[in-house]
C-alpha atoms as an extended CHARMM CRD file, in Angstrom:
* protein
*
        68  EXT
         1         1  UNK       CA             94.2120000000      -71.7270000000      -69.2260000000  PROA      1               0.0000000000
         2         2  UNK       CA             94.4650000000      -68.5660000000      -71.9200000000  PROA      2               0.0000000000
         3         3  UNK       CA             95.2350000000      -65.2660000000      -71.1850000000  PROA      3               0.0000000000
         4         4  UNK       CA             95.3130000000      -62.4810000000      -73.4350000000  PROA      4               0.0000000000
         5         5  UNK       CA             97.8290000000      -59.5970000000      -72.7640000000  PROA      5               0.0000000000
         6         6  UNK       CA             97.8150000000      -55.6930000000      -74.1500000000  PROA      6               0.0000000000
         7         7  UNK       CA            101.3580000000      -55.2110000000      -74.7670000000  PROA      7               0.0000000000
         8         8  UNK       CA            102.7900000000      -51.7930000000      -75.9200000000  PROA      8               0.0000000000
         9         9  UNK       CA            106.5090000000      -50.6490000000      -77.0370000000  PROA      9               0.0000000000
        10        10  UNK       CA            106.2600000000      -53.3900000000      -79.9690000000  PROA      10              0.0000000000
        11        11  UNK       CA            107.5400000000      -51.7390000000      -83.1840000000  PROA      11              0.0000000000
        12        12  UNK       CA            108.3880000000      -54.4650000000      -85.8540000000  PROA      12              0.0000000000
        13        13  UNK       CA            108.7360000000      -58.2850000000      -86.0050000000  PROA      13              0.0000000000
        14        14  UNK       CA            111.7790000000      -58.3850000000      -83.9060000000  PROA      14              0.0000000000
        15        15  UNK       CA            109.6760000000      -57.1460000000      -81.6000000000  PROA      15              0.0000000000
        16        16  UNK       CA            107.0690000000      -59.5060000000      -81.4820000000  PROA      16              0.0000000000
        17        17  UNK       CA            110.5530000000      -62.2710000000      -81.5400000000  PROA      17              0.0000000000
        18        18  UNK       CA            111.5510000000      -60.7290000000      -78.1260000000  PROA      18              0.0000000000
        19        19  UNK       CA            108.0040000000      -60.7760000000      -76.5240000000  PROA      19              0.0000000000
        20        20  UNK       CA            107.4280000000      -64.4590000000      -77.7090000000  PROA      20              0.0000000000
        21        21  UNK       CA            110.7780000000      -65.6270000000      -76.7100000000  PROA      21              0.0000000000
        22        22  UNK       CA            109.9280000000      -63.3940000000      -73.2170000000  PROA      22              0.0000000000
        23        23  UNK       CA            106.6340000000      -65.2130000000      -72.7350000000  PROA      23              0.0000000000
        24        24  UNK       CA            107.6310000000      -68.9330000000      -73.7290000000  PROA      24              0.0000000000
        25        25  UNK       CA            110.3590000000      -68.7740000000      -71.3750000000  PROA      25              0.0000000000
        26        26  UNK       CA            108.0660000000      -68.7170000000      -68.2450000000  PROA      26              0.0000000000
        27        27  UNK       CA            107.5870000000      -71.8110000000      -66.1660000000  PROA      27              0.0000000000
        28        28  UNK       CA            103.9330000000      -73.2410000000      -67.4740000000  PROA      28              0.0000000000
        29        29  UNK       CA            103.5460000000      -71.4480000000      -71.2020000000  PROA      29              0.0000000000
        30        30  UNK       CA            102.6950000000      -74.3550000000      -73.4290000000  PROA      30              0.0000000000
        31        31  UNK       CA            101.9940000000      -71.1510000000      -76.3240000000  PROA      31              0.0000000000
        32        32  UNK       CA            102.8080000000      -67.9210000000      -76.7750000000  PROA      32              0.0000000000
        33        33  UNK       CA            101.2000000000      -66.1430000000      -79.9380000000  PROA      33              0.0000000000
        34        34  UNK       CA            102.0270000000      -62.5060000000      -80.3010000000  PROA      34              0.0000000000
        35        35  UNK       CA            100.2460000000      -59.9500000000      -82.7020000000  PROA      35              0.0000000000
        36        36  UNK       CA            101.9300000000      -56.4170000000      -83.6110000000  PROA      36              0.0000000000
        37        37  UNK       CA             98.7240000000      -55.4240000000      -85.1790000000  PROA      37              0.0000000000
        38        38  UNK       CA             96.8970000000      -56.0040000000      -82.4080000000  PROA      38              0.0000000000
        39        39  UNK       CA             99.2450000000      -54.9800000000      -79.5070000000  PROA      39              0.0000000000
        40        40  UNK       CA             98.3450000000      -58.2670000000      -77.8080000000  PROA      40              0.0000000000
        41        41  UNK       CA            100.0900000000      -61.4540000000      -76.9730000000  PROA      41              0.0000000000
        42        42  UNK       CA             97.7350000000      -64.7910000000      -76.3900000000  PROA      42              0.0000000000
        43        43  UNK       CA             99.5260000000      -66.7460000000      -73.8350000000  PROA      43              0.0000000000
        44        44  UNK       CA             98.7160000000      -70.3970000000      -72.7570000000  PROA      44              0.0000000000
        45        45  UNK       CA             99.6300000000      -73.0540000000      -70.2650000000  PROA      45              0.0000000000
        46        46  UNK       CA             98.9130000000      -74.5460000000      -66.6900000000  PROA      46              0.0000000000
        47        47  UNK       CA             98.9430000000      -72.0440000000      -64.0740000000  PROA      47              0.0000000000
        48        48  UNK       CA             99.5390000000      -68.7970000000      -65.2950000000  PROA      48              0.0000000000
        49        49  UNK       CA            101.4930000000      -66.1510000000      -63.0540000000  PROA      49              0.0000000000
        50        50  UNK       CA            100.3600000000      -62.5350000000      -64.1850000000  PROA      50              0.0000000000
        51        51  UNK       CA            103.3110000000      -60.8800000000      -62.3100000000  PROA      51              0.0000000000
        52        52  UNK       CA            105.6430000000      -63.0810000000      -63.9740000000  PROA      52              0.0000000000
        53        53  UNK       CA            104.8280000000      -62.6030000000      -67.4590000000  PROA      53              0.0000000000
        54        54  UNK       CA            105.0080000000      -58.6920000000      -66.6860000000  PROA      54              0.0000000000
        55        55  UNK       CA            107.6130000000      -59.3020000000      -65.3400000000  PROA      55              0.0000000000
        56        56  UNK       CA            109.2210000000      -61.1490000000      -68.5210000000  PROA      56              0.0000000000
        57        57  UNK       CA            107.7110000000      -58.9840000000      -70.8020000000  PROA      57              0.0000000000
        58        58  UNK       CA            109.4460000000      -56.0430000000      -68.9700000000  PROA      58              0.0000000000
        59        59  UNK       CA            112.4010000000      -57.5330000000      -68.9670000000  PROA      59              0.0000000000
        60        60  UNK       CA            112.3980000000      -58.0800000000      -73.1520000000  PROA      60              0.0000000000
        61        61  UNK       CA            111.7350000000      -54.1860000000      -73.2800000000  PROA      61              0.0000000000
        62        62  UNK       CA            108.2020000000      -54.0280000000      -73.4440000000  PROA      62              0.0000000000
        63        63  UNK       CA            105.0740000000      -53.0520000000      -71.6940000000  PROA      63              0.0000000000
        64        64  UNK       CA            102.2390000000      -55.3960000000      -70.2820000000  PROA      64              0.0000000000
        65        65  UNK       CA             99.2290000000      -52.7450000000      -69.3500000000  PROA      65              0.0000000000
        66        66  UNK       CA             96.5250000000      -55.1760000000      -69.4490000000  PROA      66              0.0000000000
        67        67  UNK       CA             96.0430000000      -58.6420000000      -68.8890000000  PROA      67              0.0000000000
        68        68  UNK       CA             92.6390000000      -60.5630000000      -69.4610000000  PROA      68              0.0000000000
């Protein structure tokens, strides 16, 4: 499964470090590949839990406003 997430609050490349280290610490993300150009993190793995990479995106510092 791949899902592609719009992130926003991402600044620099420690930024993108925080969401990818966020993201690959979920239960289930085999890869994690975040783009500050793009504003958008492609996340992939078994089942995916939408509130819970929110939730670990939030937690980094960081916004999740759309997930497709």
């Amino acid at each position: 499964m791949k899902k592609t997430l719009s992130v926003e609050g991402m600044t620099c490349n420690h930024c993108v470090m925080h969401v990818t280290k966020a993201l690959k610490g979920i239960s289930g993300v085999t890869s994690a590949v975040v783009d500050l150009a793009s504003k958008s993190a492609v996340v992939e793995g078994g089942a995916l839990d939408d509130a819970a990479m929110k939730a670990a995106v939030a937690d980094a510092g960081y916004e999740v406003v759309a997930i497709a």
